[in-house]
Steps between C-alpha positions, in 0.01 A plus 500: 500500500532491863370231772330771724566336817830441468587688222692186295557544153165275333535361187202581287534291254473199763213689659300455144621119477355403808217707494418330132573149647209562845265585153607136338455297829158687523456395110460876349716573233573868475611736254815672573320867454231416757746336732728858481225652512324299806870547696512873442109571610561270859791759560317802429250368698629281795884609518561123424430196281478141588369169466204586704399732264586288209268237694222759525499626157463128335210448724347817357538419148392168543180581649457833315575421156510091513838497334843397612622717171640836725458814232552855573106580533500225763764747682346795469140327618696419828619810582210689361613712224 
């Protein structure tokens, strides 16, 4: 994977690690299927993924579903499939 700015190597490995830590400091534990999953539906639909969208997802679930548990239906809820 590619930075598509600059086109620098990115580490995706890293990308999930800090992606999973913004989802602790908001206090949602995730589980790793809806987190690969979550990652691969912002690119399909955004080009990108970042905290931002990490930030804007845990306020969905929170207020959707009253949980801070992050499961795959709470994934597909947000992006509507």
């Amino acid at each position: 994977m590619h930075c598509p700015n600059c086109d620098t190597p990115i580490d995706s490995g890293r990308v999930l690690e800090i992606l999973l830590e913004r989802f602790a400091e908001n206090g949602f534990n995730i589980r790793l299927n809806a987190l690969v999953e979550f990652v691969k539906l912002c690119l399909d639909e955004y080009g990108e993924v970042g905290i931002d969208d990490v930030d804007s997802f845990c306020e969905f679930v929170e207020k959707r579903f009253g949980t801070k548990n992050v499961e795959m239906e709470h994934v597909e809820a947000y992006f509507n499939l």
